[in-house]
N, C-alpha and C positions, 0 to 999 in steps of 0.2 A: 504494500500500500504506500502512497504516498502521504504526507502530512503537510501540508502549506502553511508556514508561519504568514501573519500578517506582517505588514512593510513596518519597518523598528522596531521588531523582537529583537531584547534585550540578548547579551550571551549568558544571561541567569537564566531566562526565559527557553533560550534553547538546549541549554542544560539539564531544566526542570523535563522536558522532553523527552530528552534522550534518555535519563534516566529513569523512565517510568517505561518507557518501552525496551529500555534494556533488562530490568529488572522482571519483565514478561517475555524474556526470553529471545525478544527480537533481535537481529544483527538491523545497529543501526549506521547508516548511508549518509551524508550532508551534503548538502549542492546548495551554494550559497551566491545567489544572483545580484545583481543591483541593488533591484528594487525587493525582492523578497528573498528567503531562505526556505528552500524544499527539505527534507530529509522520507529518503527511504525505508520503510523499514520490512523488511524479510522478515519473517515470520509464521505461526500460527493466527490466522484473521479474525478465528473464535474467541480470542482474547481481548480485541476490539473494543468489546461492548463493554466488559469492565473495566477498562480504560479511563473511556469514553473522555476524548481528546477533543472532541470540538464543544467541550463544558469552558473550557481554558480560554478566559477572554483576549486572548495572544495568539490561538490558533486560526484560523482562516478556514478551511477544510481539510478532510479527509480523507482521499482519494482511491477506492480501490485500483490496483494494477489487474487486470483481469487474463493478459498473457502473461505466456508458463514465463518468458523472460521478462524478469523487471528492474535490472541495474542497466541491461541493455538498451534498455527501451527509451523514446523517445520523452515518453509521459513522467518517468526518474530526472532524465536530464532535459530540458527542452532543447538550449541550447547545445548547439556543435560542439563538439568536443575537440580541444587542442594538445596535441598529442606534443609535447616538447623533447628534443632529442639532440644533447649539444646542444650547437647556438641556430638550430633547426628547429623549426613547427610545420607539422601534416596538421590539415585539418581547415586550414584558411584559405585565405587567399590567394598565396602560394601555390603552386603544380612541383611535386619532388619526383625526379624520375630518380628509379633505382638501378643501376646497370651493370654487368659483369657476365663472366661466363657460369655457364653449368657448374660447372666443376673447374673448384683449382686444382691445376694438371703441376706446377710447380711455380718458381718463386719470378721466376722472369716471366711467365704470363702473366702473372696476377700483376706484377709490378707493371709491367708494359701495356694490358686492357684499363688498368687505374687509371692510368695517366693519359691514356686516350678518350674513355669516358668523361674524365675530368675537364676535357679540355673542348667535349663538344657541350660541357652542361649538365651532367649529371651532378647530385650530390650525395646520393649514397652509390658504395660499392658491395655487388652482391655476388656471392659466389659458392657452392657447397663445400667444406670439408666433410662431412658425414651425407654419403649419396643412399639412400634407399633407393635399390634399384629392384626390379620386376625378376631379372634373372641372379643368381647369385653369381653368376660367373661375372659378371658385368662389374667395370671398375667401381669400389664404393668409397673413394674418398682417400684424401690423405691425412683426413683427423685429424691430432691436433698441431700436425707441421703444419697442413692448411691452414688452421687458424692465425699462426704464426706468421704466416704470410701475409694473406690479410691485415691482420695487426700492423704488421709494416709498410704496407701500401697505404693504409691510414694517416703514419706519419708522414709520407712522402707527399700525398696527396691533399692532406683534408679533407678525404671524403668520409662520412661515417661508414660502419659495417656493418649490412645487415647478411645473415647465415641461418640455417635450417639446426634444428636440434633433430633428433630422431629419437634419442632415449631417454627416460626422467634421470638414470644415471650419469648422464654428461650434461645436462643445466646448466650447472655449477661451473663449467669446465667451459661453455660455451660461454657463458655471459661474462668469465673474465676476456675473453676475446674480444667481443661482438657488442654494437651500442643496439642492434635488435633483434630478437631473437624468433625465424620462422620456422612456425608449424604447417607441415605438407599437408597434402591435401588426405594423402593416405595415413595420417594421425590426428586428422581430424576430433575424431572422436575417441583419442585416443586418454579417457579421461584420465588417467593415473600422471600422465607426460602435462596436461593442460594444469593438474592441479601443482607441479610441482614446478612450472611456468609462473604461476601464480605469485610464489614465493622469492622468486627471483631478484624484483625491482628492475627490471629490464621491460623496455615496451617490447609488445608482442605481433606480429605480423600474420592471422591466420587465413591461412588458405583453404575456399571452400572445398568438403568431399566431393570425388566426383560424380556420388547420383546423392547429397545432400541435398536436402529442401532447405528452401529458406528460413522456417524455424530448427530444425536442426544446426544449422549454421550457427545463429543468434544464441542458443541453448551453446553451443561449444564456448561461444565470446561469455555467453554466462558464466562456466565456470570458473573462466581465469579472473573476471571480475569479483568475483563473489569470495574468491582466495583471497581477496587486496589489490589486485592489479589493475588497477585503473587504465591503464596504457596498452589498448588492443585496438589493433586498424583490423577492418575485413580486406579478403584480398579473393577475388570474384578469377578464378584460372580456367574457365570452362568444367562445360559439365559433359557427362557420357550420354549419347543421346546416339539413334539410329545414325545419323549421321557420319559417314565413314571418309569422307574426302579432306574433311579438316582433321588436326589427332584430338581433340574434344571439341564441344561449341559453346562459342564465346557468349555466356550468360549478361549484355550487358542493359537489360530490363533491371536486376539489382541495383545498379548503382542508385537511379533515383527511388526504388522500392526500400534501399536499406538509409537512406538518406531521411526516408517517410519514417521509418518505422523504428530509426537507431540515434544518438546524436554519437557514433564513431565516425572516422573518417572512413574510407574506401579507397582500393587501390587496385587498376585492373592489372593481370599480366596477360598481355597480348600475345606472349610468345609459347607459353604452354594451351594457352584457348586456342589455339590456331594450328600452331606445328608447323608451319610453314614462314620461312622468313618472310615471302613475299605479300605476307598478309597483316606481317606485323603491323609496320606503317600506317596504315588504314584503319586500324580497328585500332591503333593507339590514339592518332586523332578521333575516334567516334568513339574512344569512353572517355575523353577529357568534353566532346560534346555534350556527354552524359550527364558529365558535371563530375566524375572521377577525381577522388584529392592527390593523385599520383600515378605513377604506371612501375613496374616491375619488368625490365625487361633483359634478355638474353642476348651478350654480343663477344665475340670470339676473333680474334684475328686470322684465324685456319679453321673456318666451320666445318670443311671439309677431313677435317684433320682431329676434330674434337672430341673426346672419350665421350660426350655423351649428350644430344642434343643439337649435333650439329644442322641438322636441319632448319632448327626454328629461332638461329641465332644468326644475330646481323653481324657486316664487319664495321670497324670503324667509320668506314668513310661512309657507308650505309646508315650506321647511328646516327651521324654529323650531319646530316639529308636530314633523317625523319628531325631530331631536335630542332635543326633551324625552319621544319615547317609547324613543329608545335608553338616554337617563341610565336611565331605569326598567331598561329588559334588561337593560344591563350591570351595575347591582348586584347583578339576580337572580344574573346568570350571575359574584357575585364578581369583578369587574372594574371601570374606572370610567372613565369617560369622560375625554381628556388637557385640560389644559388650558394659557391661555397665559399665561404665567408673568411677560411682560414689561409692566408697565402703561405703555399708551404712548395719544397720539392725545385 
């Protein structure tokens, strides 16, 4: 349920509050706006009535949340949520593209795609050490050398790190690397790894499953909020549908349906919804038309040549095209492209 203070409740006044629905059990929420202060609170609802919170001549209303998700939900936060990360913000006005290969293959790729992303506009650098892959023969990462690498293309470059965890045993391991931590699509629901994301204090990057519904989806970002984790973007990678000529289809009706129904940010990847480089492009300008707070995308200097991916990953000079026709979109559509703030390398 929600509780809506009135506009100048005191912090005795939102204290008296919290403490009477903590002492029933509730986990209590604060979202504190301008002009008023909301707080959530999780709970049993049958304890409600002996409450009985709208007696409080400080209280305003008392709102039930009536979907299964309510830290997620629009009606907990109204306002959009700003996701801070470094001297970066997802979530505004800003468009943050995130770019790098599949997979770090070793220390002079990662350093050499950094600094070519860098320099077409990107501001995160993204790349796997830990691959979950379909075959087990298939290469799965360099763990924690990759991260290591990474780490140092960071200093070289300024751009932050965002990387895939795959196990709740490497958390720990990942977030001293990495300033973001993503969940694939095939851990989606992987709640044991979501709750102990939770704990981390790292913002979280979750990619939709791929025959995930839309509350499903929202239900995962529950979890990691409901640990403490305020800091989760949705990230929309296609879904599996009959569809066989693209390698998934790009869901991007989400953007403004989780825009309605979340105040998280959203971030499309055009290069796993597609599987094809030559569609990247296009469908990166149509989820920033969407209103998309980013894009996540896959670029390789030897696509051809790449352990895993290479298909649906651009080269540089391909990146440097699509970014300089996004700067164009994004001023139409009053927004601008982020940049990296840190002069380094």
């Amino acid at each position: 349920m929600i509780v809506v203070l009135k506009m100048g409740s005191t912090v005795e006044q939102i204290e008296e509050v919290s403490t009477r629905l903590t002492e029933e059990g509730f986990k209590v929420h604060l979202s504190q706006g301008v002009e008023r202060t909301i707080m959530g609170a999780i709970g049993d609802r049958t304890r409600l009535e002996a409450l009985d919170l709208e007696a409080l001549p400080f209280v305003d209303k008392v709102v039930p949340i009536l979907a299964p998700y309510k830290l997620v939900s629009r009606e907990f936060h109204p306002a959009d949520s700003i996701i801070r990360i470094g001297d970066q913000e997802i979530g505004g006005s800003r468009v943050h593209v995130m770019a790098g290969p599949c997979a770090v293959e070793s220390r002079d790729q990662i350093l050499e795609t950094a600094q070519a992303v860098r320099e077409a506009g990107a501001t995160f650098l993204r790349g796997g050490a830990f691959k979950p892959r379909t075959s087990p023969y298939s290469f799965q990462g360099l763990e924690e050398e990759g991260l290591r690498y990474l780490a140092e293309a960071r200093e070289k470059t300024g751009l932050l790190v965002i990387t895939e965890v795959i196990d709740a045993r490497d958390v720990s391991l990942v977030a001293e690397y990495a300033d973001v931590l993503q969940i694939g699509a095939r851990n989606m629901q992987n709640f044991i790894l979501l709750k102990e994301v939770a704990k981390c204090g790292k913002p979280v990057l979750l990619k939709r499953g791929p025959s995930a519904t839309l509350e499903e989806w929202m239900m995962a970002a529950e979890y990691i909020m409901d640990g403490g984790n305020y800091q989760v973007m949705f990230c929309e990678r296609g879904i599996r549908t009959f569809e066989s000529y693209t390698r998934n289809t790009l869901d991007l009706s989400m953007v403004p349906a989780l825009h309605a129904l979340s105040h998280l940010p959203v971030i499309i990847d055009p290069s796993h919804g597609t599987g094809k480089w030559h569609l990247v492009h296009p469908m990166a300008k149509a989820a920033l038309a969407a209103g998309a707070d980013g894009l996540i995308v896959e670029v390789h200097h030897h696509p051809e040549k790449a352990v895993s991916d290479g298909k649906q990953s651009l080269t540089p000079e391909r990146f440097k095209v699509m970014m300089a026709d996004l700067a164009k979109l994004t001023s139409a559509l009053d927004r601008e492209l982020g940049e990296v703030s840190k002069r380094v390398g």
